[in-house]
N, C-alpha and C positions, 0 to 999 in steps of 0.2 A: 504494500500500500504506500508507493510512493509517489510523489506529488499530486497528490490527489485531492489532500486539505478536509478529507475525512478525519473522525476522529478515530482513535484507536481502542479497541475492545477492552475490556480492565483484564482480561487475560494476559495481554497482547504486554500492557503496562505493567503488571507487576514481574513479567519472565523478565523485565528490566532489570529490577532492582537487586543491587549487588549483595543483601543480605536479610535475615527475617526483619529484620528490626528497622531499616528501613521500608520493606512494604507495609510494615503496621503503621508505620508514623503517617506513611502516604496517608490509606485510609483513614488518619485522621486527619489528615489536611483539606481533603475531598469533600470540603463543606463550602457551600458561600460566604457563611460568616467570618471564612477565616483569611478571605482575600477582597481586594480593590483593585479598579481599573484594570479587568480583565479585557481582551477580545479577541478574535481571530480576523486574520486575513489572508489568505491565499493557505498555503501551509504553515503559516506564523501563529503560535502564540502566546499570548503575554499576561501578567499581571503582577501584583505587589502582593505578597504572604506577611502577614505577621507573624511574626518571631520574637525571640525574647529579649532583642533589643530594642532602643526606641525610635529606629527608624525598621520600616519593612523593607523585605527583603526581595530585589527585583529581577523576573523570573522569566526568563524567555526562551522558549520551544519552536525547532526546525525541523517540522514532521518529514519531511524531503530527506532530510540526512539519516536519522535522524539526528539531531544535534540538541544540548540546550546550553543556557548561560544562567549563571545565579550567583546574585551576590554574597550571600551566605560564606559562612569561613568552611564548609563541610570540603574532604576530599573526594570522598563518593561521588559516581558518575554512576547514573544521574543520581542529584540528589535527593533528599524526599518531598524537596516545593516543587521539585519539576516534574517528577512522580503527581506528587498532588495536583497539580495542573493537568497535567495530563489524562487524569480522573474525570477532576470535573470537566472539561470539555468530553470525555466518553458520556459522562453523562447528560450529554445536553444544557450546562448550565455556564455555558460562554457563549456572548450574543456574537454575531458577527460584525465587523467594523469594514466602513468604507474605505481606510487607508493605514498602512501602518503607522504604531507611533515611532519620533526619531530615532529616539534611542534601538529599536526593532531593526526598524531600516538600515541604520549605520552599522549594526553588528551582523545582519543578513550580507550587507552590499560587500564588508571584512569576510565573509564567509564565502564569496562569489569571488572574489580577488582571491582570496588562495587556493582556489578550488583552481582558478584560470590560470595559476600557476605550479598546477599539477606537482603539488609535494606530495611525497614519496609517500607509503604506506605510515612509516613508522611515524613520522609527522605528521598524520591527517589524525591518528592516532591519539597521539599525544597535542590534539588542541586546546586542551587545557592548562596544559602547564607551557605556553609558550612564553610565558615570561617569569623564566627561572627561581628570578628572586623574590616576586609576588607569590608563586609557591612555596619558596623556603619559608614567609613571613605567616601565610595560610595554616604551615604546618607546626609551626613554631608555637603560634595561638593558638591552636587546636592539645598540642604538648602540654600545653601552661594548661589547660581548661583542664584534660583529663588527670593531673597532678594535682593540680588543687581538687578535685572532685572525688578521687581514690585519699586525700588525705581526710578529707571532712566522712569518707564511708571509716575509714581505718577509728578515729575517732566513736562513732558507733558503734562498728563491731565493739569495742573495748565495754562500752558502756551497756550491751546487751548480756557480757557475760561477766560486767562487775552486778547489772542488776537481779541475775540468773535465769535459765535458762523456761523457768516456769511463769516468769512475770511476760517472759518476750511470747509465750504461748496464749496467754492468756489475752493480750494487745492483739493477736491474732495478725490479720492481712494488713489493713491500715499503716503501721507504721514503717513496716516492711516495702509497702507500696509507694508511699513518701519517698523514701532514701532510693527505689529502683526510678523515678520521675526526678530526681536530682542527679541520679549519673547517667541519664537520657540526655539533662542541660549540660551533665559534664562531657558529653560526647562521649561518652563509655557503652554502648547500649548490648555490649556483651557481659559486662558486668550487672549490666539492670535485669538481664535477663535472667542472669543467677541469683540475683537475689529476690526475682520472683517466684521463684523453684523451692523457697525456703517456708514457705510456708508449706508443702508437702510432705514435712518433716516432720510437722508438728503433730502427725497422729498414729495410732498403731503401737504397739510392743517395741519398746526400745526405741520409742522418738526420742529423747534425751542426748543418748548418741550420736545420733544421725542428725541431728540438728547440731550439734558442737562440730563435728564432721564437717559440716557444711560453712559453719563460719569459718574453719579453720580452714579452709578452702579458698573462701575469700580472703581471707587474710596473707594465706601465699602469695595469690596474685597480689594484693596491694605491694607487700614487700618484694616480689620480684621486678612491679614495674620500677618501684625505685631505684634498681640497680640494670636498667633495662643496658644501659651502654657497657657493663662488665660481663653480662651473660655470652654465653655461646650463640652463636648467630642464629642457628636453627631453635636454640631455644626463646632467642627473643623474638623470633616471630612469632611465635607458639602464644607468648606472652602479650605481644601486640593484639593476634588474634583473637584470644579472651576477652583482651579488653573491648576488643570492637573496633582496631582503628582498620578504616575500607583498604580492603586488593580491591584494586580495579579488574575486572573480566579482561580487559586487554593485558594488563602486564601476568595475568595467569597462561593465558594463552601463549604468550611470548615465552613462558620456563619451558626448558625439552620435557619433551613430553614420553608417555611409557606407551609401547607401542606393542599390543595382544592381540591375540583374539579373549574377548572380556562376555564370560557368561552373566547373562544376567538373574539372580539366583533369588531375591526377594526385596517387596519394600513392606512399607507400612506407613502410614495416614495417620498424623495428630493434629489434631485439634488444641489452638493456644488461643483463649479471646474468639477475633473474627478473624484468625488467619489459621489458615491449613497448610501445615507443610510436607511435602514428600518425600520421603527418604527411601532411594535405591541401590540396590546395592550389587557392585559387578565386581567378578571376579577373574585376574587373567590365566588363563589356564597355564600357559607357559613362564609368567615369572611368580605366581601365584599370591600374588599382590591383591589388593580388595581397593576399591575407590567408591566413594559414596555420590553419590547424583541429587543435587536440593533444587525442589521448586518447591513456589509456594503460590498461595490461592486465597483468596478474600474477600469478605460480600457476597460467599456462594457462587464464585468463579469457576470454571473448569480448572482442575490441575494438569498439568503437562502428561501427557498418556503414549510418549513418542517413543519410550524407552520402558521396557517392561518386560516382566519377569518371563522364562520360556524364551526366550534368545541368548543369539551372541553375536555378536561385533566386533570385526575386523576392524580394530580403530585406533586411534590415537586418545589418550588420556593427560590432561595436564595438570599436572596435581596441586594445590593451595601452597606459601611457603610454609616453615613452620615443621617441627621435631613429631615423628609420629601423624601428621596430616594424611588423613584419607580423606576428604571430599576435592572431589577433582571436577574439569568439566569436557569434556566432549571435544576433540579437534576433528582431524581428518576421519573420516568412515568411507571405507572402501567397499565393506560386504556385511550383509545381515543375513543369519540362517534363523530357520526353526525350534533347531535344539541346541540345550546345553551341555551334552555327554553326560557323561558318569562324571560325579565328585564324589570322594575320598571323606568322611565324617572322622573326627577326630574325639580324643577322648576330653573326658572332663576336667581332669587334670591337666592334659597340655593345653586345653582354653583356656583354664585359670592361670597358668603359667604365661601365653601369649597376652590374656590381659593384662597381668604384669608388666612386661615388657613393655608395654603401650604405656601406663601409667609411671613408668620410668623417664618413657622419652616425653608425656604430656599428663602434667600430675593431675589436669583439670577433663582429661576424657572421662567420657560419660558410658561409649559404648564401642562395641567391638564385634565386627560380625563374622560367626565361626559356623562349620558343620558340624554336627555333632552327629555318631552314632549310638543309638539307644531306645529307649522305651520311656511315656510317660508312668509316671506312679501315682494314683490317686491319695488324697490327703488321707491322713488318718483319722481324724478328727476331725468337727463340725469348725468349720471357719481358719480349718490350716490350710496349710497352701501344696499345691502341685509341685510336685518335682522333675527332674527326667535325668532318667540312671542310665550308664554308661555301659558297655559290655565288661569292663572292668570294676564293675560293682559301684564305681565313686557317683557320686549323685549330686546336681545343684536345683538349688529351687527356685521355681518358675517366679516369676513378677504377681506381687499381689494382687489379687482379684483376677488374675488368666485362669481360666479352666481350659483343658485339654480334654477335653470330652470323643471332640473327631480327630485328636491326633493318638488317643487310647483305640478306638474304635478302625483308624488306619492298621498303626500296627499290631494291635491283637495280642499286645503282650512280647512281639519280637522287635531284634531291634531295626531303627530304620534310619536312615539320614535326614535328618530337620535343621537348615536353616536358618540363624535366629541373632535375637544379638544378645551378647553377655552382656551385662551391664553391674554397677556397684549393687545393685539390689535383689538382682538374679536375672531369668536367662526367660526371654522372650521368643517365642519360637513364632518365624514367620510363614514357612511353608514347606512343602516336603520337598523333596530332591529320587527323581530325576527330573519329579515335574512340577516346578516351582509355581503353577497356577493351580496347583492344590493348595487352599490357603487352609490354615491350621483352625482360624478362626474368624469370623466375619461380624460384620464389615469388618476390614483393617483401618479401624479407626480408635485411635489412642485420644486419650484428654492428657493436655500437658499440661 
């Protein structure tokens, strides 16, 4: 849909956006109240977002390229006022205007002048940061924001567990919610998002724990970004990416990439708020590496359906920076078949061991996605949890509240290859293996 000066589908919009927390902000921008002097003209559009300083932020979109520009100090491309633009004119709520404003015109006509002097890929690319030192100063603010922002959470934590750990239970969502909407202002929104995950902790057998677990978690990252410029390279991206600071999709694309044929062996569907995110997961048969696939979806969106379980691909993979990083994205594809072969299930011990390893090279992983061979074991008792036992007798238990009902019912008691992802709380089985569109349980839709 180019030069057309349609608007574009919210499906179309969010496959933009370079991480979950940017398309949730979109969706919140996607309001009229929250912009002036919007319009469109030809493929142009434009308007002012309020933001949290006291002047708006002035935001302009080149559906032809596509392209945008935003005054915002954000490094993310696009950001989430051009996202949010982008919304509201999908949804019909940008009038059309009989001419461009100046400021439009002067930076489309800057867009047409180096377009006519046909610069090279990597420079059409990087049109953002074409004036160097304006980026360094961009990034510099953004530094200072997210340090000042991880010092006032450091602060808190200290005070949640000098107040203990049953008064922060008690306080419940609210305050927790407060401090993840300050490290959103602090440009952290990878942090906001872990500290939205913290009230999950607070119920069940051994919340105590697991809540202490979890700040002491937070509180790594805080102390590791302090020392961001001593770490190990690979770890400071690791640490960067917690924090939330944006890869652009072009500079992922630009790392060499891993180059398989990549089965694609299982996803699963959560639900956070009003955004749905998808998690896929491929596997290369010959380096036997794993890479994770994220889209996400909003307002009852389509999710991306282009990549799914029951294939494989001949492809290129370019993987995120960062120690441990499996989410990667997609380059060249040469060939897609029907099937995924035979894979090899592994025991429960070397899962636990491999998840180890992961949590060595990224102390803040969540999850890890392994084959396992075995059988489910039904609870023993009314409100225990499922487990799935190995052919070596070792057994890990399934994710609170998963029943296994069709993955008992599958294998009969023998064991079989599932699937799934390990995780710190136990092991979620997503489908069987040879034929990964046998799903274990349905919908595959998580609450996160």
């Amino acid at each position: 849909m180019t030069g057309t000066g349609e608007a574009w589908p919210r499906e179309r919009v969010l496959g933009l956006a370079p991480d979950p927390a940017s398309a949730r902000a979109a969706e919140g921008l996607a309001a009229p109240s929250r912009w002036s002097h919007t319009g469109r003209h030809g493929d142009a559009l434009w308007g002012s977002c309020a933001g949290s300083g006291s002047r708006p932020y002035q935001v302009l979109v080149d559906l032809s390229g596509p392209a945008w520009s935003c005054s915002c100090p954000s490094r993310k491309q696009p950001c989430k006022h051009a996202l949010g633009l982008l919304l509201l004119a999908g949804d019909g709520r940008i009038a059309g205007a009989p001419a461009l404003p100046p400021a439009a015109e002067a930076w489309l006509a800057a867009r047409a002048e180096r377009a006519g002097h046909a610069a090279p890929p990597a420079a059409r690319a990087s049109e953002a940061l074409a004036d160097p030192a304006a980026a360094a100063a961009r990034a510099a603010r953004r530094a200072e924001r997210v340090r000042l922002g991880l010092e006032e959470l450091d602060v808190w934590l200290c005070d949640q567990v000098r107040g203990g750990l049953a008064a922060l239970q008690r306080a419940g969502y609210a305050p927790v919610d407060q401090m993840a909407a300050r490290m959103v202002d602090a440009q952290a929104p990878g942090v906001a998002g872990l500290l939205r995950a913290l009230p999950a902790r607070f119920v069940g057998e051994g919340w105590p724990a697991r809540t202490l677990e979890h700040l002491a978690m937070l509180r790594l990252l805080v102390a590791a970004h302090r020392r961001l410029d001593q770490l190990p390279a690979d770890l400071a991206e690791t640490v960067r990416s917690r924090v939330g600071y944006p890869v652009s999709r072009e500079s992922v694309l630009a790392r060499p990439a891993v180059r398989d044929s990549w089965a694609v062996l299982g996803y699963v569907d959560v639900q956070d708020l009003r955004l749905t995110t998808r998690r896929v997961w491929l596997r290369g048969q010959a380096t036997g590496r794993w890479a994770l696939l994220l889209s996400f979806a909003a307002g009852g969106a389509v999710l991306d359906g282009s990549v799914m379980p029951g294939v494989t691909l001949d492809a290129d993979v370019h993987l995120y920076p960062g120690a441990g990083q499996l989410r990667g994205l997609l380059g060249t594809e040469d060939a897609r078949t029907g099937t995924v072969g035979d894979v090899e299930g592994e025991s429960v011990t070397r899962a636990a061991a491999a998840f180890g390893e992961l949590v060595v090279a990224d102390p803040w992983a969540e999850r890890l996605p392994v084959v396992l061979r075995g059988a489910p074991i039904p609870p023993e008792r009314d409100g225990g949890r499922w487990r799935f036992r190995d052919v070596d007798g070792a057994a890990v238990p399934l994710l609170a509240g998963v029943e296994a009902w069709q993955l008992l019912a599958r294998s009969m008691g023998d064991p079989v290859e599932v699937m799934g992802e390990w995780t710190r709380d136990g092991f979620l089985p997503l489908g069987f293996l040879p034929h990964p569109l046998d799903p274990v349980f349905s919908p595959q839709v998580l609450t996160g």
